[in-house]
C-alpha positions as CSV (number, residue, x, y, z in Angstrom):
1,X,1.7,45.5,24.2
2,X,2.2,46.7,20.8
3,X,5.3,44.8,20.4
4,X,3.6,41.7,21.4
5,X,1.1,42.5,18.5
6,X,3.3,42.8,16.1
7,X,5.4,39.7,16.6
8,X,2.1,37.2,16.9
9,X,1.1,39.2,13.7
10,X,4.6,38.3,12.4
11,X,4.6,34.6,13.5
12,X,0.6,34.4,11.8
13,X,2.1,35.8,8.3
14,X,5.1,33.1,8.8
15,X,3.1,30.4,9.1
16,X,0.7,31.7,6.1
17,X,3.2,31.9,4.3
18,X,4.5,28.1,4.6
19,X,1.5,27.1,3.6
20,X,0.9,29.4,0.7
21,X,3.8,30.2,-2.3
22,X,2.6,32.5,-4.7
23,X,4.5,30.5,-7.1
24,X,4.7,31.6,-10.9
25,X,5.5,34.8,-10.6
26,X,7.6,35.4,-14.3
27,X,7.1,32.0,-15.1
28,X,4.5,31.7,-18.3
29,X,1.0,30.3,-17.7
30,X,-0.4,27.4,-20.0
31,X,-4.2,28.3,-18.2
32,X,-5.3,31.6,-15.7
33,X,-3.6,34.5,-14.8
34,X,-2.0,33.3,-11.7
35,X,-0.9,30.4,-10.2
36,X,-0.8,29.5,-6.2
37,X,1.5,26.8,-5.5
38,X,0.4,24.3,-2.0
39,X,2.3,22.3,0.0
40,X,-0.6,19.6,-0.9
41,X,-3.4,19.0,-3.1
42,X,-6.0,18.9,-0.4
43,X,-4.7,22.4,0.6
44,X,-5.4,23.9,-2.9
45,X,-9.0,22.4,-2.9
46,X,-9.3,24.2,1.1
47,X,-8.1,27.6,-0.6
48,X,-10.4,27.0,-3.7
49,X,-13.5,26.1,-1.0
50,X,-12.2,29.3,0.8
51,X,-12.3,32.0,-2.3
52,X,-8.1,32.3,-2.6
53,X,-8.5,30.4,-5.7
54,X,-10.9,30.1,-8.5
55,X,-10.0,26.4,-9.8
56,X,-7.9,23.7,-8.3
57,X,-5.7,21.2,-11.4
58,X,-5.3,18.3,-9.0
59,X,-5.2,14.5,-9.8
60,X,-8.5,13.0,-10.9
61,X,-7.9,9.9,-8.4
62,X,-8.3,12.7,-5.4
63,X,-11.0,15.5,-7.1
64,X,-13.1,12.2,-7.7
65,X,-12.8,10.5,-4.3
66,X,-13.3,14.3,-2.6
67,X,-15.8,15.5,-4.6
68,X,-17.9,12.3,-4.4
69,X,-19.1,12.9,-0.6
70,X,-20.4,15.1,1.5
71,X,-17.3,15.8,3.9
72,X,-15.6,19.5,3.4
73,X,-15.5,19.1,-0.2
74,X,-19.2,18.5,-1.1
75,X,-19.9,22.3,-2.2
76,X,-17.0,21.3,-5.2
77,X,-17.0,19.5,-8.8
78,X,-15.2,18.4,-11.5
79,X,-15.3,20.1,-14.7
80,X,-17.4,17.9,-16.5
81,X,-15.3,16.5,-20.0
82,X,-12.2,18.4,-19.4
83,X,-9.3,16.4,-18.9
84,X,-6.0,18.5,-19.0
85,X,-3.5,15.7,-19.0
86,X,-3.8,11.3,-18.4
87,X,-0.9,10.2,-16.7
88,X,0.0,6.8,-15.1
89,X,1.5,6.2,-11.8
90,X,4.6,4.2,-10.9
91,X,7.3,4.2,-7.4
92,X,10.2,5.1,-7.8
93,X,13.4,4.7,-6.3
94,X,16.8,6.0,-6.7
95,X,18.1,5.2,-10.4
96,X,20.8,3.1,-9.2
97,X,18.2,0.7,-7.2
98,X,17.4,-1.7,-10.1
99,X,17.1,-5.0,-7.7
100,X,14.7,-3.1,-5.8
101,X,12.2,-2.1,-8.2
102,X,12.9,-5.3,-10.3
103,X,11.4,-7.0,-6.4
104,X,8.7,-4.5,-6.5
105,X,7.4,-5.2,-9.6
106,X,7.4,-9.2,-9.1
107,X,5.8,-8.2,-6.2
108,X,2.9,-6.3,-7.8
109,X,2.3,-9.1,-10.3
110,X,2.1,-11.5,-8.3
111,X,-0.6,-9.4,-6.5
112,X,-2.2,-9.3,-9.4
113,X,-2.1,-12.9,-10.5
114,X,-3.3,-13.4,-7.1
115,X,-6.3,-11.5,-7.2
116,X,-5.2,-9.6,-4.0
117,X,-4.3,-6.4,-5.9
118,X,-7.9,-6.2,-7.7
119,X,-9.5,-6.5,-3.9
120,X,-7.4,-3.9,-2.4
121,X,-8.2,-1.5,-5.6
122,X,-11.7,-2.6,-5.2
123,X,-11.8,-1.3,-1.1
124,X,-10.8,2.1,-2.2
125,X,-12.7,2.1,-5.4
126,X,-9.8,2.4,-7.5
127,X,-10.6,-0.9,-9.3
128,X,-11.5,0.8,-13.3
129,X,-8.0,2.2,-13.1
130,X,-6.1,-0.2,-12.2
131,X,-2.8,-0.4,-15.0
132,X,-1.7,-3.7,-14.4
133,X,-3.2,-6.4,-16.4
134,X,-2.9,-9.6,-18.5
135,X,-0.7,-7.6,-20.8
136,X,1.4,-6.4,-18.3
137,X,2.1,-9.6,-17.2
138,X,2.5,-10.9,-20.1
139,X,5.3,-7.9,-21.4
140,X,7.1,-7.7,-17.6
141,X,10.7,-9.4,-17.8
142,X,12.4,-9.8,-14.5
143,X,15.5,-8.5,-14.7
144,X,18.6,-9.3,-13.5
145,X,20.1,-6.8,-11.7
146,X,23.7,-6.7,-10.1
147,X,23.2,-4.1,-7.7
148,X,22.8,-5.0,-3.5
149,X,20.0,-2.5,-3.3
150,X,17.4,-5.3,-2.4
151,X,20.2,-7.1,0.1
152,X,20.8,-4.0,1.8
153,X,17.1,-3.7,2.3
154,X,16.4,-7.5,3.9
155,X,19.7,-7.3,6.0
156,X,18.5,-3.9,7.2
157,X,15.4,-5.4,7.8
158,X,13.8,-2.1,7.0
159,X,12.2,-0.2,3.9
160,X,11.2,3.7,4.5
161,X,8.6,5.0,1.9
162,X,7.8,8.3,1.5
163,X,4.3,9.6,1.4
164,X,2.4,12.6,1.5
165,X,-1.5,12.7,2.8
166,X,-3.6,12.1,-0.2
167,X,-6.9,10.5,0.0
168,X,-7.1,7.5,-1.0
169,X,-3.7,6.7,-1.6
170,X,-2.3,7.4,2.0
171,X,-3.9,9.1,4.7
172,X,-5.5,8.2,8.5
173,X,-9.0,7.0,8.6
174,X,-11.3,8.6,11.1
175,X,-10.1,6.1,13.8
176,X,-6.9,7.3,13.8
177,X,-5.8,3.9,11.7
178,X,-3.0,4.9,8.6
179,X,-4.5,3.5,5.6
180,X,-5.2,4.2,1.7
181,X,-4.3,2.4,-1.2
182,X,-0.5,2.8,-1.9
183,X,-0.3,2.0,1.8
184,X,-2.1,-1.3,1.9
185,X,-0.4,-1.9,-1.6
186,X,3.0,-1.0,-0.1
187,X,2.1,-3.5,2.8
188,X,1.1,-6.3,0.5
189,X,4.2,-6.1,-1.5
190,X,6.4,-6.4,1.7
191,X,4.4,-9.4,2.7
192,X,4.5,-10.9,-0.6
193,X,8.6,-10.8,0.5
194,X,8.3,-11.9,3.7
195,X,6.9,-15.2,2.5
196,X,10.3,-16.4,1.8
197,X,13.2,-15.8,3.8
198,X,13.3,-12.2,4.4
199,X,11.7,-10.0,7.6
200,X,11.2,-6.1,6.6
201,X,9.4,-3.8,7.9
202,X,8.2,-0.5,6.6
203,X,8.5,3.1,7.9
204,X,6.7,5.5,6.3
205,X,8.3,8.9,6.1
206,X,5.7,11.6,5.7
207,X,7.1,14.1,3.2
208,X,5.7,17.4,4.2
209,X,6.8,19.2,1.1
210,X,6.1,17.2,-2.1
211,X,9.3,19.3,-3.8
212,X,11.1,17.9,-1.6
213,X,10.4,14.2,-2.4
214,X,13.7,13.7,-5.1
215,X,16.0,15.1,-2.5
216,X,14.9,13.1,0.2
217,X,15.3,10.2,-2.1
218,X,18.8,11.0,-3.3
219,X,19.8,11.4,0.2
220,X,18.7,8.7,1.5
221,X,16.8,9.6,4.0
222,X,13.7,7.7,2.3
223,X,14.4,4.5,-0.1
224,X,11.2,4.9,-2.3
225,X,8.6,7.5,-3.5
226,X,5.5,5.2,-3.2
227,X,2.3,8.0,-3.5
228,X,0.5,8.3,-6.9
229,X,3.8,9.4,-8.3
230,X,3.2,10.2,-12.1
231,X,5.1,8.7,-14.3
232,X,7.3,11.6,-16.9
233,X,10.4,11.2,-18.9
234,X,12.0,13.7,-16.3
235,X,11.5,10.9,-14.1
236,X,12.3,8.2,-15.5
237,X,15.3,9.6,-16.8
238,X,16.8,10.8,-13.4
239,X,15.1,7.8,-10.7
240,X,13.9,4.1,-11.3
241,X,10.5,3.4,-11.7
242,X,8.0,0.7,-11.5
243,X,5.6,-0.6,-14.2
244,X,2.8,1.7,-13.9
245,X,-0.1,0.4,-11.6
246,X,-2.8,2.9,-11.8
247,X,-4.4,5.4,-14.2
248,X,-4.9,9.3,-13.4
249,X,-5.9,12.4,-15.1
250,X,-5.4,16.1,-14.3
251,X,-8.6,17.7,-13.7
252,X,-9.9,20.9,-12.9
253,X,-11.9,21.8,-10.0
254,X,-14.4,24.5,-9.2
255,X,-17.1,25.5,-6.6
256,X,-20.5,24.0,-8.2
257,X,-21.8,27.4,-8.0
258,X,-19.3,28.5,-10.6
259,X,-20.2,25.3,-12.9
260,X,-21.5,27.9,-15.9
261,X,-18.6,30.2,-15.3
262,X,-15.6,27.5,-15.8
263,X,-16.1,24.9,-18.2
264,X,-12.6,24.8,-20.3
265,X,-9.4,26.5,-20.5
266,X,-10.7,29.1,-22.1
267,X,-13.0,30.4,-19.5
268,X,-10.5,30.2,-17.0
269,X,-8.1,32.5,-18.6
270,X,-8.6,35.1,-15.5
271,X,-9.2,32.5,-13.0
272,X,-6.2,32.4,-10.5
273,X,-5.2,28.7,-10.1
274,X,-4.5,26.5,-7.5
275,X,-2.0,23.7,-7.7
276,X,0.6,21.6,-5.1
277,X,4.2,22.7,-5.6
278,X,5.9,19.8,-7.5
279,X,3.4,18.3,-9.0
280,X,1.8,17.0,-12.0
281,X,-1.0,19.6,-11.9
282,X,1.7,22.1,-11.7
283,X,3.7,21.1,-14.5
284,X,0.3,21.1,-16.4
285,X,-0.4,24.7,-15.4
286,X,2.9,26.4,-15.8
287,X,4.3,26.0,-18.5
288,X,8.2,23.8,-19.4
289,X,11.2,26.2,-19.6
């Protein structure tokens, strides 16, 4: 019996632990005293609903959608007028993919020029954001790219995009139905490709560990990163990018009941943060080596 305990004790801390990193350890803070690394944004807002954290950096496009109802996340806010970083977001795909993205972003402006981008934005009220516009247009050159990276797509007849569960941009609706705006953007695009001559269809790969997402991409295993990646230098240096199609901030998130107790950096310098592994909001927390 007691070895039974024990191993259902060990299988519990196991599983803890795949969900949880304690994930600074030496490295040097730019805010709190600790920092928690998730396997996903939502879970860092759960832990900070939960008391494991005191304040969640996470992307503005989620804290606002979250925070605005009164699901699971009701009981939390936004720091009111502290914005920690304002980022863009862009797909990527591997750097070698130029044809690709150069079809991708034809793709997106001719959304745009059609008015269909604006309405999807607009059904997951993402439409103030929205990057594209006139001038975008205006400054996009279509490229000609010599690689077969498109090619190999249409006569595979198959694109695989990688996504992680992030309201709005991807996630399943309460009917079960796979939805969210990269997904119905990602969806648009393809259409807007199967209007000529081509017939692909889209797989979407979840990616269950965001840190995992340039390694599934190098691999193979997914051709594109389509799920409010942000746009760095890092990034753009080491994969290809699309012209950015939506605005984001890091922000910082709290349980209202601690609105007078966090309201900047400075306030939260013994706060223990939460952020996902791999992402923006970490990069903003810890700080560059």
């Amino acid at each position: 019996m007691k070895k039974m305990v024990l191993a259902i004790l060990s299988v519990i801390m196991v599983t803890l632990l795949g969900v949880m990193t304690v994930g600074c350890g030496k490295e040097e803070l730019n805010m709190g005293k600790e920092c928690l690394k998730f396997d996903l944004q939502q879970t860092a807002l759960t832990q900070l609903k939960e008391g494991t954290v005191d304040v969640a950096v996470i992307d503005s496009v989620m804290a606002g959608y979250y925070t605005s109802t009164d699901g699971d996340f009701g009981s939390l806010m936004i720091v009111p007028d502290l914005v920690l970083a304002e980022e863009q977001y862009g797909i990527a795909g591997r750097k070698e993919d130029k044809a690709l993205m150069s079809h991708i972003n034809q793709g997106l402006i001719e959304l745009y020029n059609s008015g269909e981008l604006q309405h999807i934005a607009e059904r997951f009220g993402l439409e103030d954001i929205l990057a594209i516009n006139a001038a975008t247009v205006d400054s996009f050159a279509s490229e000609s790219a010599g690689d077969t990276s498109f090619s190999e797509i249409c006569n595979r007849g198959k694109i695989v995009i990688g996504w992680t569960d992030f309201e709005p941009i991807a996630f399943y609706d309460d009917y079960n139905n796979f939805t969210g705006f990269d997904t119905e953007l990602a969806r648009a695009v393809v259409n807007v490709w199967n209007q000529g001559s081509t017939s692909i269809e889209i797989e979407f790969y979840e990616i269950l560990d965001w840190n995992t997402k340039e390694a599934l991409l190098d691999a193979g295993t997914i051709d594109l990163i389509w799920n409010g990646l942000t746009i760095t230098p890092e990034r753009s240096a080491e994969m290809c990018i699309s012209v950015p199609y939506l605005y984001n901030k890091q922000v910082a998130v709290i349980r209202s009941e601690d609105s007078q107790k966090y309201t900047d950096k400075e306030s939260m310098s013994k706060a223990v943060i939460g952020v996902e592994g791999g992402s923006a909001g970490e990069s903003v927390v810890v700080k560059k080596k």
